[in-house]
N, C-alpha and C positions, 0 to 999 in steps of 0.2 A: 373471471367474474368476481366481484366482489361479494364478501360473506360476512357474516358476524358470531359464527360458531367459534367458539372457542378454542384453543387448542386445547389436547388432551393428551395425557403419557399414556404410551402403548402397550399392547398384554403384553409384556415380558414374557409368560408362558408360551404364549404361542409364537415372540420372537425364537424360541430355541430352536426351531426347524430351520431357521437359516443359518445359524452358526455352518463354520467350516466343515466339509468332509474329507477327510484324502485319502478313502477311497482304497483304505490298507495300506499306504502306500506313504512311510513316515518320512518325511526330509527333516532339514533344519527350517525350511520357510515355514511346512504346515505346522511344526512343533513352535513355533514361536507367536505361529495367527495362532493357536491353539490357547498358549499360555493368556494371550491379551484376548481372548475372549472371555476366557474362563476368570480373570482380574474386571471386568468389567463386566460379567454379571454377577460377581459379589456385590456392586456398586447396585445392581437392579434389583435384585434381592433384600438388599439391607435397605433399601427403598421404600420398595414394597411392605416394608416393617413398619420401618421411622414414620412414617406418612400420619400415620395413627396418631403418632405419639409427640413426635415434632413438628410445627412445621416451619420452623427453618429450611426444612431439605428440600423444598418448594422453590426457594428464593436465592436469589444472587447474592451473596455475602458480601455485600455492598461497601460497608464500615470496614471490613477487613481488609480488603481489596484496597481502600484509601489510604485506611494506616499502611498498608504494607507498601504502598506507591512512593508516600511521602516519607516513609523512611530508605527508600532508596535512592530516590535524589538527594536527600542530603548527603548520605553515608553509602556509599557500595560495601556490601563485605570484600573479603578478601580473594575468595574465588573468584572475583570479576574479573582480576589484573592479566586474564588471557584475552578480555576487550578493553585492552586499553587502547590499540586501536578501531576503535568501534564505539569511541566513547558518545559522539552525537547519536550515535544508535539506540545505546541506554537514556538519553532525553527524551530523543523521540516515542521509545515506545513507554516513559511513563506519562507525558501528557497525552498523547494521543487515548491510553487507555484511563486516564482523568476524565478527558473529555466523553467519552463513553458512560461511564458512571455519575457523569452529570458535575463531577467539585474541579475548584481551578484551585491554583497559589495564589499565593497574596503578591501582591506588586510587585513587593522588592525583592521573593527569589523569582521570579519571571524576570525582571530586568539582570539579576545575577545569571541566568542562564542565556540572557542574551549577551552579557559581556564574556561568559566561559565561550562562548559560540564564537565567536569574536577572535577571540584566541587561536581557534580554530580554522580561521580563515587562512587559506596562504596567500602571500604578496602578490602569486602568478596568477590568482582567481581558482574560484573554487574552494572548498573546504576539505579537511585532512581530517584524520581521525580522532586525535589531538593535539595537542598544541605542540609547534616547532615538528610536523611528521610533513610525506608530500601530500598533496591534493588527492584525492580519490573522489569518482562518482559517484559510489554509495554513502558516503558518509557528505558529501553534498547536498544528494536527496535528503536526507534523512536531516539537516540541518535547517535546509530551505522550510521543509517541512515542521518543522518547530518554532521557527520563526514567523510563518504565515500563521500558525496556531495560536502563538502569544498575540500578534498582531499590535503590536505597538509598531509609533514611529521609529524609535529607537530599532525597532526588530528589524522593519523594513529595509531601514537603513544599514546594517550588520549585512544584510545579503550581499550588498555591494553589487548588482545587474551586470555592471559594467564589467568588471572583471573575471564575474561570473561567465558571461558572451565568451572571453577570450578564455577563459578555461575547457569549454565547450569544445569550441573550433580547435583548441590543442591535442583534443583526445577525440576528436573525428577521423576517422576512416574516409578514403577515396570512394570506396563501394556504400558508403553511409550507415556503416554499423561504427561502433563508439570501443575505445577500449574503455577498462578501469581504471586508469593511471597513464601517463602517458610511459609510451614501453610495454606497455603492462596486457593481460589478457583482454579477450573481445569474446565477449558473450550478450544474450541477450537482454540481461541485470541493465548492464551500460544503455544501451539504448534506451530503455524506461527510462531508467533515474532521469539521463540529459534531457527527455521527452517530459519529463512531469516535471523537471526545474522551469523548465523554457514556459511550460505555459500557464504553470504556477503563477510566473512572475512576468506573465502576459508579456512574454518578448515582440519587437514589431514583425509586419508580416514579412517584410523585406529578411531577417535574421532567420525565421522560421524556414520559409524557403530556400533558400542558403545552407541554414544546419542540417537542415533534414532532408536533403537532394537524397534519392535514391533508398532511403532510409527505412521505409516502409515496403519493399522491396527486398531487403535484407531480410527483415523482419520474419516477412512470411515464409523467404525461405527453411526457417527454423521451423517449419510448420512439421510434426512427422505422420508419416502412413497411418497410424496411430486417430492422430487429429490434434493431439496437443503440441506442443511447444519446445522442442528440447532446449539447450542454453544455448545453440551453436548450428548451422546447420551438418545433416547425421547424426545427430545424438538422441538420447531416448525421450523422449516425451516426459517431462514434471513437471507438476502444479503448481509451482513457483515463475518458474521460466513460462510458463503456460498464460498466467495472470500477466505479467511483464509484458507476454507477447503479443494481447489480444488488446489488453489498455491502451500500449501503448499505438498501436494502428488506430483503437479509438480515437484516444486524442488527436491523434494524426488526420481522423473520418479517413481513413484508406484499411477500414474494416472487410469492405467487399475483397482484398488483395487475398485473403487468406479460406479456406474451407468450413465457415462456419456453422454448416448442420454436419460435418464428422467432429468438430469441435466439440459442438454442443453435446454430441453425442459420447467422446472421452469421456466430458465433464463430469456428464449426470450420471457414469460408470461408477466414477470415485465412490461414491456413498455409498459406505458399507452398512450391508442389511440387517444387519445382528446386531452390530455397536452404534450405526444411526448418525456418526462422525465420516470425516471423507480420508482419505489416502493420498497420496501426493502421486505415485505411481503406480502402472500396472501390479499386480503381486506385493503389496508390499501392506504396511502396518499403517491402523488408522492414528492418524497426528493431529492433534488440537489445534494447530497453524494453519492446516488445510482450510479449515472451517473460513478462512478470510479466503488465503488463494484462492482454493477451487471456490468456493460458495461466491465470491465475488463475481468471478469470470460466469459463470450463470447466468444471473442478470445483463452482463457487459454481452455478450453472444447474443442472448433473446433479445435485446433494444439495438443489437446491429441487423438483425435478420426481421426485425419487425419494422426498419428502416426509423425508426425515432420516435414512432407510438410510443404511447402510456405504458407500462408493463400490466395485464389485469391478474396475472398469479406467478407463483412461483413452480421452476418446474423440478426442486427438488423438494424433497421432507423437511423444512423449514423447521416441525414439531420434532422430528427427531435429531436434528441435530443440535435443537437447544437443550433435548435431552442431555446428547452424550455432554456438552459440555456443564451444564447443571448438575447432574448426578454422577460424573466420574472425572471432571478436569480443574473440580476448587480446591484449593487449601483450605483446612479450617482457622490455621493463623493468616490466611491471605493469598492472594496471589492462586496462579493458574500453571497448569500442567499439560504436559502433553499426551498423557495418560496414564492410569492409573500405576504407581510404586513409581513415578518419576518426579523430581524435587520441581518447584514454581521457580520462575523466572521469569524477566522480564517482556523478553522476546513473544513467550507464550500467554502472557496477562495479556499483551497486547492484542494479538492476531485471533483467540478464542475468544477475548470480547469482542473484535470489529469483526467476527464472522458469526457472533451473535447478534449483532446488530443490525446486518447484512440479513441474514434470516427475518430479522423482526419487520426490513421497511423497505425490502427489495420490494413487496408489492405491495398495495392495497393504503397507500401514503397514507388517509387518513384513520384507518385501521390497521395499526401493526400488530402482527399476529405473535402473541406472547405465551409463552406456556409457564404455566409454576403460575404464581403469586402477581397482580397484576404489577408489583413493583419493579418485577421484571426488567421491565421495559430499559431499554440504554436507548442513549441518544443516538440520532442516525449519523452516519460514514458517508464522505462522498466515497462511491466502487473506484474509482478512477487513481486517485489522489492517496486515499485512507486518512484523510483529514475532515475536519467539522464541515462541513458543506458553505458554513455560515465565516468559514477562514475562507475558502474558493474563494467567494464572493467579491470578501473585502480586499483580499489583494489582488485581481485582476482589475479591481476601481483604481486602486494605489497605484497600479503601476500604469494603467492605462493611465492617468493623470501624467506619468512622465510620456507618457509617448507622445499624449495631446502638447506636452510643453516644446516636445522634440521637435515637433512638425511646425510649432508654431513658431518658434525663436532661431532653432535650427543648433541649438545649444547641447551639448552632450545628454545621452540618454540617464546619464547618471548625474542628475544635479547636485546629490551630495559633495562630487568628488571636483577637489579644484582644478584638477588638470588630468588630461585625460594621456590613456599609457600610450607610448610614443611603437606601441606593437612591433620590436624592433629598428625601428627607425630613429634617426636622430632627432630627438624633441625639439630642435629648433625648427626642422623639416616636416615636423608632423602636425597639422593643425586638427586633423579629423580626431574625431572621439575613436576609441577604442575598437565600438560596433564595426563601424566606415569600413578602420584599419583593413580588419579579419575581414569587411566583405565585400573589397573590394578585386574587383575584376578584369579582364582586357579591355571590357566594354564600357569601365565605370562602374557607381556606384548605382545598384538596384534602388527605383523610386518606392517611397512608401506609399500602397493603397490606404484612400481614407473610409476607415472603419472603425467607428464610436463603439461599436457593440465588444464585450468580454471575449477574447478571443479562444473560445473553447469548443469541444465538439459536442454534433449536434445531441450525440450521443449520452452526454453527461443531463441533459435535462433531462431527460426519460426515464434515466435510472436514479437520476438521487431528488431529494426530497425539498 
């Protein structure tokens, strides 16, 4: 139900009954939950001081956070050069976390980051990590994803659909799970990314059906006794692979495939009671990343088990975990941490604001519930995606407009491209577009249903804003 109380930071005092116990009994895991308790209630502490005296320690370090964005896109230090393959990764998560804090670029380094992206493209479809590397489906994702962000024609057009389609189907599985590369490992990362490129870039229903035969299927079986998600099926249940595995059935609407009141039930585990942040794992240390994984999959759980209703609350401590990220996961030169005595970076600027954000507008849409300084507030995430909601949008228009030209002319789904790839066949012998090629069958060529509407699940209206 909807409220207008405010948030408020909690007795720190009477948090301390829930710190760890072990019960006499010292390992290396309870000595290290130990260490990062006792590191992050110095941060409550020293809180509890400043409050008086500053209050900056209220607010989101806003300006910081921008400068520190914007001089990473231009410049990376030198400790980066261990992502140099993962270089669309560092794009993505400095506009992603821009767009959070509300500031964008100026045109012409958005347009410079669509021709670096560009670069990044390989000839086989798909995008690499950087330039002249092979294709990968995370740095795909992570590509498509910055490109719908910027949303320019020029962007659009950089994605190349068409080549993208056949990157897809290169790295598809019989059983409908996805490797990373082709060759390359199959976990449930791969599945997402190709799920969230596909309907990103509102591929037709004919290709959706196709790519994704059996696909959700797979999925679930990564499900563990647990309830969460491992990367694989048998493997342990994480927060990452968790969020991968339950969006991406989202998107699919093949949500019911999977256990989701033991789900929901992992989930709302994560959040640790003392620090107010979530966990990625059973036993293991609260990580400022989580705050997107798990916090997101929340939401995503409650609108599949409430079958597409409104969301009317949140069913985790939305106040405490903009604590822990407010009060133990900012730099004061910028940028975000995974907690406290750990350097900022990029990965985590991003994922502890969109899991700030996710707290703020998971419910009560016209009331997001903000704690600290009403400045708070970041702009909302679509859960699905981790893009502007208001990018969703424009490109399922964008590319729906080529499907409507497909259907109507019968002309390649990629109208940029002058000729479409002969998908192993001799180009004089191949008149079909690229789509046709890959999906084509004993039976022929599957008919497109006609469907005007944004092809996304129904799942995505209920939780984003």
């Amino acid at each position: 139900m909807e409220t207008d109380e405010e948030l408020a930071f909690r007795d720190f005092n009477s948090l301390k009954r829930y710190k760890f116990n072990d019960e006499r009994t010292s390992t290396t895991t309870s000595r290290e939950q130990q260490k990062t308790e006792n590191s992050i209630e110095k941060c409550y502490n020293r809180f509890q001081q400043m409050q008086y005296l500053d209050a900056k320690v209220k607010k989101i370090h806003r300006e910081e956070h921008q400068r520190y964005l914007e001089t990473m896109l231009r410049r990376l230090p030198s400790h980066y050069e261990c992502l140099d393959s993962s270089r669309p990764w560092n794009v993505y998560w400095i506009l992603q976390a821009a767009h959070l804090l509300n500031f964008t670029f100026d045109e012409e380094t958005l347009e410079d980051v669509v021709q670096f992206l560009i670069k990044c493209r390989h000839p086989n479809g798909g995008f690499a990590g950087g330039p002249g590397q092979y294709p990968h489906l995370a740095p795909t994702y992570a590509a498509v994803n910055c490109l719908c962000i910027i949303g320019t024609p020029s962007a659009y057009r950089a994605i190349d659909r068409e080549s993208l389609i056949k990157f897809l189907f290169s790295v598809r599985e019989t059983d409908g799970s996805f490797r990373l590369h082709v060759d390359g490992e199959t976990d449930v990362r791969g599945a997402y990314c190709a799920i969230s490129c596909a309907k990103l870039t509102n591929m037709p229903d004919e290709v959706l059906k196709k790519l994704f035969d059996k696909t959700g299927d797979w999925i679930s079986s990564c499900q563990t006794y647990e309830g969460g998600f491992g990367g694989a099926p048998d493997l342990e249940a994480h927060g990452g692979y968790t969020f991968c595995g339950i969006a991406a059935l989202a998107l699919l609407d093949e949500g019911y495939k999977c256990d989701t009141q033991q789900l929901l039930k992992w989930n709302l585990q994560r959040q640790m009671p003392f620090e107010g942040g979530f966990q990625g794992r059973t036993n293991k240390l609260v990580d400022g990343c989580y705050s997107f994984w798990v916090g997101a999959t929340i939401p995503i759980t409650q609108a599949i088990i409430q079958e597409g209703e409104s969301l009317k609350e949140s069913l985790f401590d939305t106040g405490a975990l903009q604590e822990y990220i407010l009060l133990c996961c900012q730099k004061a030169n910028g940028g975000l941490i995974d907690k406290p005595g750990k350097p900022q970076d990029l990965y985590h600027t991003c994922y502890t604001l969109s899991g700030v954000s996710i707290a703020q507008h998971s419910s009560f849409s016209f009331n997001p519930q903000v704690l600290g300084d009403p400045v708070n507030e970041l702009l909302p995430t679509h859960p699905l995606f981790n893009v502007p909601p208001r990018a969703v949008a424009l490109s399922l228009g964008h590319f729906e407009q080529l499907n409507q030209n497909y259907k109507d002319s019968k002309i390649p789904l990629n109208t940029q491209q002058n000729s479409a790839p002969n998908c192993g066949k001799n180009s004089n012998d191949c008149e079909k577009s690229s789509t046709e090629c890959c999906m084509e069958t004993d039976n022929g060529i599957n008919n497109a249903e006609d469907d005007e509407e944004a092809r996304v699940s129904s799942v995505s209206s209920s939780i984003s804003n």
